[in-house]
N, C-alpha and C positions, 0 to 999 in steps of 0.2 A: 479734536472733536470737543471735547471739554472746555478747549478757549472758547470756543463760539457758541458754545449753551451758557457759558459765565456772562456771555455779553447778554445776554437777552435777561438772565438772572439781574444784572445791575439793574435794569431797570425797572425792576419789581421790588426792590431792595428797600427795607422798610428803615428805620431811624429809633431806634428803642431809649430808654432814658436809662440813663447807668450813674452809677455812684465810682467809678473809678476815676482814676486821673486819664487825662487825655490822651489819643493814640489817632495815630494815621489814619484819614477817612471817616473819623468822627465829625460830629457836627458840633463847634462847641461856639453857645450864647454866652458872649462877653458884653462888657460895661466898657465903651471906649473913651477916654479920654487923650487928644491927639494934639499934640503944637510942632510948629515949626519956628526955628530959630526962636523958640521962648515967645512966640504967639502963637493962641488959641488956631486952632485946623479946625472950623465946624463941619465941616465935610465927612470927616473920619472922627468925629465928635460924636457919636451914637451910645442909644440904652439898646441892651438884648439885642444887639445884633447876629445872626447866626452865619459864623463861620465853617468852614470846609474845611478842615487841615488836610495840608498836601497842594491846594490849588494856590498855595501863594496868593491870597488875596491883594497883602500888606504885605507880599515879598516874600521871598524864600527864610529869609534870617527872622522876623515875626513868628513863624510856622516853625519855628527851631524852639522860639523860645516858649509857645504856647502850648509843644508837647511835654506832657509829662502836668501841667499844670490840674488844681485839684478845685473842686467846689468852694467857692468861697474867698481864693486866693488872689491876692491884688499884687501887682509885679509891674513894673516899670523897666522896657525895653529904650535902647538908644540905637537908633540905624541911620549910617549913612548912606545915603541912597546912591545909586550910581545915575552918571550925567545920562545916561540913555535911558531910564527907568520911564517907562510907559504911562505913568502920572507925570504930568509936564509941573501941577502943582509941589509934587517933595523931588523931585529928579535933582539930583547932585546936593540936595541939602540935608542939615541934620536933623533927625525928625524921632521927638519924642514919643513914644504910645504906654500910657497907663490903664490894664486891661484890667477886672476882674470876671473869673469864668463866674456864670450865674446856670450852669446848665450844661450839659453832656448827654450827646446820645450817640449811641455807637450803630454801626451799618450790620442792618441781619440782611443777607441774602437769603430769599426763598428757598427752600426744599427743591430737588429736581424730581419733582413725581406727577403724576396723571395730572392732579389738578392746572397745575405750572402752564404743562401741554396745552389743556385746553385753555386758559387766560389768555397765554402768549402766543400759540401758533392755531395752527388749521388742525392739529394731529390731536385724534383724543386719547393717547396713550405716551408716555414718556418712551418709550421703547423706540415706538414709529418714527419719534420726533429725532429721537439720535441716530436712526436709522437714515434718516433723512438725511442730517447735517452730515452724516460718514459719506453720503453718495455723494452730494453738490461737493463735497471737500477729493474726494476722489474724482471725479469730473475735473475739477479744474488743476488737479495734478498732473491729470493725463491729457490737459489741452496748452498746458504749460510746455507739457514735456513734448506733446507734437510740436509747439512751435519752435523752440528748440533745435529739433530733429531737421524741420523747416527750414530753418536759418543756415543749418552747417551745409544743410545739401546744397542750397543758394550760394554759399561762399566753392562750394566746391564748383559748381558752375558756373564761377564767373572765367572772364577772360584770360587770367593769365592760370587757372586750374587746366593741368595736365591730366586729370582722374576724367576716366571713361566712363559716366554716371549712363545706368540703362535708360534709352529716351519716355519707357513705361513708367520709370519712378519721376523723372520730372511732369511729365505729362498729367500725373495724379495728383504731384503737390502744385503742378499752375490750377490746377481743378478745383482743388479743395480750396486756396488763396481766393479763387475767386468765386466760389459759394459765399467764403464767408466774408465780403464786397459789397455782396447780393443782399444776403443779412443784412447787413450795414446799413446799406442804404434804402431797403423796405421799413428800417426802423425809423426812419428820417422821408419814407415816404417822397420817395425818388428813384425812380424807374431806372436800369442800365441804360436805355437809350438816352434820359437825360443827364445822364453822368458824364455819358461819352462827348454828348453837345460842349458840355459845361469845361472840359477836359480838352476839348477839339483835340480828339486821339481815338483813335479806332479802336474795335475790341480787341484786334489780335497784338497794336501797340500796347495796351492796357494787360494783356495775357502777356508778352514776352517781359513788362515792368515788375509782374509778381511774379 
């Protein structure tokens, strides 16, 4: 429950200005100076640009060296880039970057209280809102777990199963399969009857397929 109120959290997640050295998730404005093979990169040549640490911008090995880094401090990284790197301009070459950070801000995540609720969802209480997420999250446990349940009875009835499954339990899960069909295709705004056109198969081929 807590993971899926953190996601709606992220996105309320404010960027505060810190005085410490750099850490995961921070946003930190550097001075880029960038060449490749001992020519100037103006591309990657930027003032105050603000970085992500963590999203690899300039790669995972860049994002190694920029944490820990402090206000004010100019550091000179050397990366060989690998031949499949997703910039086709440094992909397999040596590529210098002379950073200095000008700027640090770290991620606050919001409070999970009434207010939150009301900003981010329909609920105006924190309570209701977790209330909420605990039910959708059990719903879809329990529709996991029926299909599941679904699947092994079908494997028990196929052709070469010897188990004597009662004809009332298959008869309720071809039932239920084909509710949720029906579902399906009212959500796509398509009748059964033109499924079955579309399928050139009849409904009770269609029942005996689920």
């Amino acid at each position: 429950v807590q993971a899926e109120i953190d996601k709606v959290r992220e996105n309320y997640a404010e960027y505060a200005l810190t005085e410490r050295p750099v850490e995961k998730d921070d946003i930190a404005r550097c001075n880029l100076s960038v060449s490749i093979d001992g020519q100037p990169y103006e591309a990657w040549s930027r003032q105050n640009v603000g970085i992500r640490v963590g999203m690899k911008t300039y790669g995972p090995v860049f994002d190694e060296h920029l944490l820990g880094s402090k206000i004010g401090e100019s550091n000179t990284v050397e990366i060989n880039y690998p031949e499949d790197y997703s910039n086709a301009d440094v992909a397999g070459k040596a590529v210098s970057i002379t950073f200095e950070v000008v700027e640090i801000r770290q991620k606050q995540l919001p409070e999970f209280n009434d207010e939150l609720a009301v900003k981010a969802t329909k609920f105006a209480t924190a309570t209701e809102w977790k209330a909420d997420v605990k039910a959708n999250l059990d719903k879809q446990a329990e529709q996991k777990s029926r299909e599941k349940v679904s699947e092994d009875l079908l494997n028990l009835v196929s052709e070469d199963s010897k188990v004597d499954i009662p004809k009332a339990m298959v008869d309720r899960e071809i039932k239920f399969r084909m509710n949720q069909l029906g579902k399906t295709l009212e959500q796509i705004r398509i009748t059964m009857e033109q499924y079955l056109q579309m399928v050139k198969k009849t409904k009770e081929e269609v029942e005996q397929e689920h």
